[in-house]
C-alpha positions in Angstrom: -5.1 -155.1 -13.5 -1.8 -156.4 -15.1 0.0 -152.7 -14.9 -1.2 -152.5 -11.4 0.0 -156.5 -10.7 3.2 -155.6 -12.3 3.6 -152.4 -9.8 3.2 -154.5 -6.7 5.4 -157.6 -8.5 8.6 -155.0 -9.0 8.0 -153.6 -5.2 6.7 -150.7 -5.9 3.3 -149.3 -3.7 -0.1 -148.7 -5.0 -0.4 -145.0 -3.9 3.2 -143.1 -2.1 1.4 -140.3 -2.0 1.8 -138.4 1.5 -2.0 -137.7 2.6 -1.3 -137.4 5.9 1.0 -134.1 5.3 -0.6 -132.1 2.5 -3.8 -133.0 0.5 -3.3 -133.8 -3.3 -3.0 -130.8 -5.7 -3.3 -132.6 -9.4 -1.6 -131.1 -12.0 -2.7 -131.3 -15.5 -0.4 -130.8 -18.9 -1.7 -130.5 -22.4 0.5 -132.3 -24.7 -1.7 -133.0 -27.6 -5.3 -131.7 -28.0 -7.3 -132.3 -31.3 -10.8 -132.9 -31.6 -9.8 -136.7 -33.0 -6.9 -136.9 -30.3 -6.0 -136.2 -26.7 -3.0 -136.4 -24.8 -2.1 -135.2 -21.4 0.1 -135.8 -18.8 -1.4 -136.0 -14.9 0.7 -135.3 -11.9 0.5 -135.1 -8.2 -2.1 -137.3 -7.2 -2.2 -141.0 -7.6 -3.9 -144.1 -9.2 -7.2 -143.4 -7.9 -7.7 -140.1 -9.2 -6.2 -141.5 -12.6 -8.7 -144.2 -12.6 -11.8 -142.2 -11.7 -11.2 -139.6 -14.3 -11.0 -142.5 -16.6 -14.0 -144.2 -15.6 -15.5 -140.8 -15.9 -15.1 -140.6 -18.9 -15.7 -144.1 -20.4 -19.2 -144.1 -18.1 -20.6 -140.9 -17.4 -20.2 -138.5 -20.1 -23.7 -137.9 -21.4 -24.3 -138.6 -25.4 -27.7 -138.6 -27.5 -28.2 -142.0 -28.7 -31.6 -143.5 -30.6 -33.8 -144.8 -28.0 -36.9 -145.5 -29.5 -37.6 -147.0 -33.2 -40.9 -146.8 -34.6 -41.0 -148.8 -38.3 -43.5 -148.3 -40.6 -42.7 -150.1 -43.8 -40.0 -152.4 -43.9 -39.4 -154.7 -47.0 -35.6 -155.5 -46.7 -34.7 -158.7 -45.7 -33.6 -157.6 -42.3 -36.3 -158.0 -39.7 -37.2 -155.3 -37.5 -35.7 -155.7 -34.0 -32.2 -156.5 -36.5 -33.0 -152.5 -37.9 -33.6 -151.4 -34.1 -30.9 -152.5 -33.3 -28.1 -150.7 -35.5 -30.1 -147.8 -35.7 -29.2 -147.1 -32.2 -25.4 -147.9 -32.6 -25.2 -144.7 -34.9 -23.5 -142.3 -33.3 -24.8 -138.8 -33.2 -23.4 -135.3 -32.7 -23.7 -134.5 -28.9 -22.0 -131.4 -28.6 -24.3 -129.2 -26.6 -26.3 -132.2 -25.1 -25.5 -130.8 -20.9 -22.6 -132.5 -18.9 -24.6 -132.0 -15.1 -28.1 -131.1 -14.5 -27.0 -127.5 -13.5 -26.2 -126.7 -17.5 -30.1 -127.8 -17.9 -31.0 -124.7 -15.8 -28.6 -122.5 -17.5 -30.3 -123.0 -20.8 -28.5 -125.5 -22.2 -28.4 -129.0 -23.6 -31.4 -131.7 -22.7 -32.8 -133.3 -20.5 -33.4 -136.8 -19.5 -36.0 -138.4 -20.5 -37.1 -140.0 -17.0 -36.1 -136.5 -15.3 -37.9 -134.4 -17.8 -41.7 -133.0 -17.5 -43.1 -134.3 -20.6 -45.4 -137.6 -21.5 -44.0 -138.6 -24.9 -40.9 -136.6 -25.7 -40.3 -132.8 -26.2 -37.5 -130.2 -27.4 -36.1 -130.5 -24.4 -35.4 -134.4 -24.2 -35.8 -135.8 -27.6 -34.5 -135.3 -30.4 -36.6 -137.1 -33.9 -35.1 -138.4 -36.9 -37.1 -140.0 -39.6 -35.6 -142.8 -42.9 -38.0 -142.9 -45.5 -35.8 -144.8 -48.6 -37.3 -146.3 -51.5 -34.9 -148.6 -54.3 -36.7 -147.5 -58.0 -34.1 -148.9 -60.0 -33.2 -152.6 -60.7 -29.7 -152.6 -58.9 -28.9 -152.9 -55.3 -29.1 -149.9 -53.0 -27.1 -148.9 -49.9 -29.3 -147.5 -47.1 -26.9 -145.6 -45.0 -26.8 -143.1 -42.2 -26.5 -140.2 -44.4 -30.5 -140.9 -45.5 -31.1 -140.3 -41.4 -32.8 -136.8 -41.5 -34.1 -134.6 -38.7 -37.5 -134.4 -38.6 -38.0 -131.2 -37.1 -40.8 -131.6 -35.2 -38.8 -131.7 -31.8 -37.1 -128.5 -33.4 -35.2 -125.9 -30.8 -35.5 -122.1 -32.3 -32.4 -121.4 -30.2 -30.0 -123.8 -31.5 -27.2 -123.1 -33.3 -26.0 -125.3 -36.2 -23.1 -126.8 -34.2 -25.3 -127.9 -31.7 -27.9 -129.6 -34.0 -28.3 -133.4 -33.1 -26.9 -135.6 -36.6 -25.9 -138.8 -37.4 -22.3 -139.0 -38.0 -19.4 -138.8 -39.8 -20.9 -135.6 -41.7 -20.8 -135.4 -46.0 -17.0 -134.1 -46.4 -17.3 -131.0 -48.7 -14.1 -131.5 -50.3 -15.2 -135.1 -51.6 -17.6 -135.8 -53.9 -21.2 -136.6 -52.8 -22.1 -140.0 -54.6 -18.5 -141.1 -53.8 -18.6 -139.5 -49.6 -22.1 -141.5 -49.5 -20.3 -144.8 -51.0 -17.1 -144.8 -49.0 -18.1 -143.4 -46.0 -21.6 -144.4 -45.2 -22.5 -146.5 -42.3 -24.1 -149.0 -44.1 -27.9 -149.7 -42.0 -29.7 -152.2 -44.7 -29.4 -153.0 -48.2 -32.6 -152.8 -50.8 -33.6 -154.2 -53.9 -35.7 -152.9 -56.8 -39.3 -151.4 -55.4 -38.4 -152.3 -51.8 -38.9 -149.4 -49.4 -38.1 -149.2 -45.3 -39.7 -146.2 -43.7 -38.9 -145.5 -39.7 -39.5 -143.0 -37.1 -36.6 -142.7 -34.4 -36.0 -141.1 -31.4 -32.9 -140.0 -30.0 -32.8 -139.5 -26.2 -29.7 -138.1 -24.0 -28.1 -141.0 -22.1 -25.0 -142.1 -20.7 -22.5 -145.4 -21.6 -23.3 -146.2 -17.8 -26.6 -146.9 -19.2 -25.9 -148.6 -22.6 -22.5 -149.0 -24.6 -24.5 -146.9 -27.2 -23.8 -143.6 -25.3 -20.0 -144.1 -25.7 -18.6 -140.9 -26.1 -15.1 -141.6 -27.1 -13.1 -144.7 -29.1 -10.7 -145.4 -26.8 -9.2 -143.6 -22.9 -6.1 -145.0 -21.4 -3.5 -144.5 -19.2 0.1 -145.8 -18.4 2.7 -145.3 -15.2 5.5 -143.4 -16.1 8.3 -145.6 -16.4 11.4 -145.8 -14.3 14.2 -147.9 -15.2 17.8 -147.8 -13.3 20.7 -149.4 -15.2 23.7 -150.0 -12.8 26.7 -149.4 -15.4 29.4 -151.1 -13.0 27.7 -154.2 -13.5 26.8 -153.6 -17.2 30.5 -152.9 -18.1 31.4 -156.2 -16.7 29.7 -158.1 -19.8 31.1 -158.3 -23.2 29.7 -156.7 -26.2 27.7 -160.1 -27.5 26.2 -160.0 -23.7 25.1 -156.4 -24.0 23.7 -157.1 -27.2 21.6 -159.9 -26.3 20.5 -157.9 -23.2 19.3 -155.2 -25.4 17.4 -157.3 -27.8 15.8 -158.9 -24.4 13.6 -155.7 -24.7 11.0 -156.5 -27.2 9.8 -152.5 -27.6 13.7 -151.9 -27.8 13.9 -149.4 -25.1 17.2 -149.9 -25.0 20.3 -149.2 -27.2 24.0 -149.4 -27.6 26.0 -145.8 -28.0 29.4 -145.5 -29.5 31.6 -146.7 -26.9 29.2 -149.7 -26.8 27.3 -148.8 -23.4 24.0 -149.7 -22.8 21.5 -146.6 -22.2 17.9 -145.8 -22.3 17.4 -145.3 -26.0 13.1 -144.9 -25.8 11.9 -144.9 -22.0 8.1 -144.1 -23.0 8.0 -147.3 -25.1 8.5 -149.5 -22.0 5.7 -151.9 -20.9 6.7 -153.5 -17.8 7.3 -156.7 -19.5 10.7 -157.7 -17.1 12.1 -159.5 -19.8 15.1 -157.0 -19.8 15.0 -158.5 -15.6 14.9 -162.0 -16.7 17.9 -161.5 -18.9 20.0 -159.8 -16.3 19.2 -163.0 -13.9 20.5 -164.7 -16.2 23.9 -162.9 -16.3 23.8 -163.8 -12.3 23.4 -159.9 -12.0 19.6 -159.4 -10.7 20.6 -155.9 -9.8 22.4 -155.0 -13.1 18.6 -153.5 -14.1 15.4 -152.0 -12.2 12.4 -151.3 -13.4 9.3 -149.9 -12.0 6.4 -147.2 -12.2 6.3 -143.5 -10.8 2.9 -143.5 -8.9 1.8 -140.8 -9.0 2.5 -139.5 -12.9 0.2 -140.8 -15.5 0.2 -140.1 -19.7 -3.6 -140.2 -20.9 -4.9 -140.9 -24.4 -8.2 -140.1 -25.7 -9.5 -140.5 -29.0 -12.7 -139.8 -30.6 -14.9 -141.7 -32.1 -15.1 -139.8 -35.4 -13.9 -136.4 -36.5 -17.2 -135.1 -35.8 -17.7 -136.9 -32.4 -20.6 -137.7 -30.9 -18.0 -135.5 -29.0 -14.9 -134.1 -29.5 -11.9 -135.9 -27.7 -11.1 -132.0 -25.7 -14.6 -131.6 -25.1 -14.9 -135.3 -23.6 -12.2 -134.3 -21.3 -13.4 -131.1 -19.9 -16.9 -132.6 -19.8 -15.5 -135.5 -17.3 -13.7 -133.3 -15.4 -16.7 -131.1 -15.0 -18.8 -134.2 -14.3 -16.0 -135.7 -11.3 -16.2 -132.5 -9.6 -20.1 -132.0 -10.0 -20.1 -135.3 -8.1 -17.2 -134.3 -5.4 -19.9 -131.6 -4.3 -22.3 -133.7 -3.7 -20.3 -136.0 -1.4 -19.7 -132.6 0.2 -23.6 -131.4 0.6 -24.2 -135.1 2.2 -21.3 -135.3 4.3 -20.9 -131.4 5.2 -23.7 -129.5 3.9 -21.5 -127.9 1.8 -23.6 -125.7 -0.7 -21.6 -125.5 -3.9 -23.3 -123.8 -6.8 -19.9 -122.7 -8.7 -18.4 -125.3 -11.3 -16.1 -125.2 -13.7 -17.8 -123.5 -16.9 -18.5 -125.5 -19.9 -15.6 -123.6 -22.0 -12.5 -122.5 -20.9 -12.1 -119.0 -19.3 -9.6 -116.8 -21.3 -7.9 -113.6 -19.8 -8.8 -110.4 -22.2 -5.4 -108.3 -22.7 -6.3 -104.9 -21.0 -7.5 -102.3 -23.3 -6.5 -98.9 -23.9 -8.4 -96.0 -21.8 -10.4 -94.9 -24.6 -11.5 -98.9 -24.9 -11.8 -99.2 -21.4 -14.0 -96.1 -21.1 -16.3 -97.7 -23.6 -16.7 -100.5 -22.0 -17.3 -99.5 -18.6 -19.8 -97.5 -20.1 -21.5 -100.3 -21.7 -20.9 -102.5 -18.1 -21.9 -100.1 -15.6 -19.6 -100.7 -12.0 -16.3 -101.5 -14.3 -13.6 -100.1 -14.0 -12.1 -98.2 -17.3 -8.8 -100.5 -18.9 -9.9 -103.7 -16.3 -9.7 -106.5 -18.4 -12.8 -107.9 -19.8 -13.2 -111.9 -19.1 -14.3 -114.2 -22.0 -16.3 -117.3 -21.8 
């Protein structure tokens, strides 16, 4: 609300986007993409197709989360609901868990567990994990998430490794165990000599929409790209201790002195719409010495993950809100137009194959009959 006040304060308009002569086409640039970090830049749309991806993203990207606790034997001094409680903050890896109920179908990730078929939980909506820790010596012990274990009973013959559901961060190979467990460990309870806490949980697939649990990522902002507008016939009427105290106006220091002492835009991206480089210039008596507002319709993203095992990665939280947005865009379409829609954008990225040599080609067509020898071969 404060960058959006600020817009409207400095006279600029909410969306200048011309819908009534072409529809919106948005553009989106890859500037940074790590599983821990995400940047991107967004272009040619406006504020409300920024803000829904965000919301997307923060609110309906599906996790796995601990839904239900079952304890056995608990002896710490923590009492049970306490236990229940940050048992379900841990996060989990979630990296095959379904963005839209179409990838259900498809043979992939879960369901949920109010959609799905079964009575008390099955491979296909729940996901068991079971802490059974006991203190023998006469020292304090750390119960942390690395003592969560899989159960297997829930256990899925078709899944891969990467898409096994685990409490999170994972044991870093390249430290040593005692010391990973010590340093790293989500700390759940802490046991004395011959106390023992024993549990049964159950993780479910959910999203933050539901519970803050399910919260796929650390953190997803945007920001306006700046525009600021120095008028340099006005600037050069002010001496040099003028322009310096106009540039250290700026508290991000977005602006600078060169060597024939003019100001200039030294760091645009740092701006934050403060107007205290406006204030300053009012009061020179020159309120239109300086300008500054937002572009519209260009936006810089940020996404970070949560850990550098997830629940998911900060990419793959992006691609599954985009998937999501536009799983929801066709069904506005099937209520409003009766739009069928049955094509979505796939779960990894489509890459163009180089085309082969003949020989390669033949090979292959032979394998896929109806291809044509040297067409290039799409990968998913």
């Amino acid at each position: 609300m404060a960058a959006a006040s600020l817009c409207f304060y400095a006279g600029g308009d909410w969306m200048t986007f011309p819908y009534d002569q072409e529809p919106r086409k948005p553009k989106i640039k890859v500037t940074l993409a790590t599983p821990e970090l995400v940047k991107f830049e967004l272009t040619d749309t406006d504020v409300s197709m920024a803000n829904s991806l965000r919301r997307v993203m923060l609110a309906e990207v599906p996790t796995m989360a601990i839904e239900i606790v079952n304890i056995i034997d608990n002896e710490s001094v923590l009492f049970d609901e306490f236990l229940a409680h940050r048992m379900g903050l841990l996060p989990l890896s979630s990296h095959a868990v379904g963005d839209i109920p179409p990838d259900i179908g498809r043979g992939r990730g879960f369901n949920e567990y109010k959609d799905c078929n079964c009575f008390d939980g099955c491979a296909c909506c729940t996901v068991e994990f079971e802490l059974d820790v006991t203190n023998p010596e006469d020292k304090v012990l750390n119960v942390t998430h690395f003592d969560v274990k899989e159960s297997k009973k829930y256990e899925r013959e078709d899944w891969s490794e990467e898409k096994e559901v685990k409490a999170l961060p994972a044991l870093e190979p390249k430290l040593d165990e005692d010391d990973d467990r010590r340093e790293n460990g989500i700390l759940i309870v802490k046991l004395k000599k011959d106390q023992r806490l024993r549990m049964t949980c159950q993780a479910r697939k959910g999203i933050p929409k539901y519970h803050a649990k399910y919260m796929p990522v650390a953190t997803t902002i945007y920001q306006f790209h700046p525009v600021v507008e120095l008028n340099q016939d006005d600037m050069e009427t002010l001496n040099l201790d003028q322009k310096l105290d106009f540039v250290q106006s700026c508290p991000r220091k977005v602006f600078d002195l060169d060597v024939e002492d003019r100001v200039y835009v030294k760091d645009l991206m740092s701006c934050i719409f403060c107007d205290e480089c406006v204030s300053k210039a009012k009061v020179f008596g020159k309120r239109d010495m300086v300008k500054v507002h937002m572009d519209p319709n260009k936006f810089y993203f940020t996404v970070e993950a949560i850990t550098t095992g997830g629940p998911r990665s900060a990419i793959d939280v992006v691609r599954a809100a985009c998937r999501v947005l536009e799983y929801k865009y066709s069904l506005f379409l099937k209520d409003a137009y009766q739009d069928e829609i049955t094509d979505w954008l796939p779960v990894e990225p489509k890459v163009k194959a180089k085309a082969r040599p003949a020989a390669a080609g033949a090979a292959v067509a032979a394998a896929r009959p109806g291809r044509a020898a040297g067409a290039a071969v799409p990968e998913w």
